[in-house]
N, C-alpha and C positions, 0 to 999 in steps of 0.2 A: 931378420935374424932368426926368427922363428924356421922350425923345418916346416915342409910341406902338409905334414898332417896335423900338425898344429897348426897351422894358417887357414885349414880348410876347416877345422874344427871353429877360428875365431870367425871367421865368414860367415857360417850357420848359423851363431849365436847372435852376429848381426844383421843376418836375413830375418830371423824370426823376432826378433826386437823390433826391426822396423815394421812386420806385418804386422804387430801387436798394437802396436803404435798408431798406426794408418786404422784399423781397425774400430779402434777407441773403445770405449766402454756399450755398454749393451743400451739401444734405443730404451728408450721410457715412453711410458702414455702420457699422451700430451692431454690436456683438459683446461677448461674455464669454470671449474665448479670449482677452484680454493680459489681467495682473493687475497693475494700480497697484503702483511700488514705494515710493509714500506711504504712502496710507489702507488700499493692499490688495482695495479695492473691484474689480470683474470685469467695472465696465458702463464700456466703453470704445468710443471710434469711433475709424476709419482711415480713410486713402487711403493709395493708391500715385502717387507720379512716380517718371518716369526722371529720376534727377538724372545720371548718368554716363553712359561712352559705351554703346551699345545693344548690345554682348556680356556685359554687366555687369547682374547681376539688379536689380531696381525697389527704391528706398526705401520701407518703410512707414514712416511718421506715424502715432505713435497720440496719444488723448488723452483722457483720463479724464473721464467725467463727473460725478462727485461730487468731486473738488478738484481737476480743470484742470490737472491735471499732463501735460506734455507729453515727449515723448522718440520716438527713432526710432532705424529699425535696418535693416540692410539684409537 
């Protein structure tokens, strides 16, 4: 029902959905230096952000990959 240039407009926004999609979120470093306080398991990924003011040391995010357990620390 849509015209042609609305059809091709909803096209794009489903082309670029699915690229975003397939895509996924940005790799993390993988490491065995945190140890799950679930399972115990030692294969864990991180990032850092500044979440605070910038005299103030960076958040890590860790997150376990054998049960998704998640926690951080600064």
């Amino acid at each position: 029902m849509a015209s042609d240039s609305r059809q091709q407009g909803i096209n794009q926004i489903k082309e670029k959905a699915l690229f975003d999609c397939e895509r996924g979120i940005a790799p993390k470093a993988t490491t065995d230096q945190f140890k799950c306080g679930r399972c115990g398991q030692r294969k864990c990924t991180h990032y850092q952000m500044q979440t605070r003011s910038a005299d103030e040391p960076m958040t890590t995010y860790v997150t376990c990959v054998n049960c998704n357990n998640h926690w951080k620390f600064i």
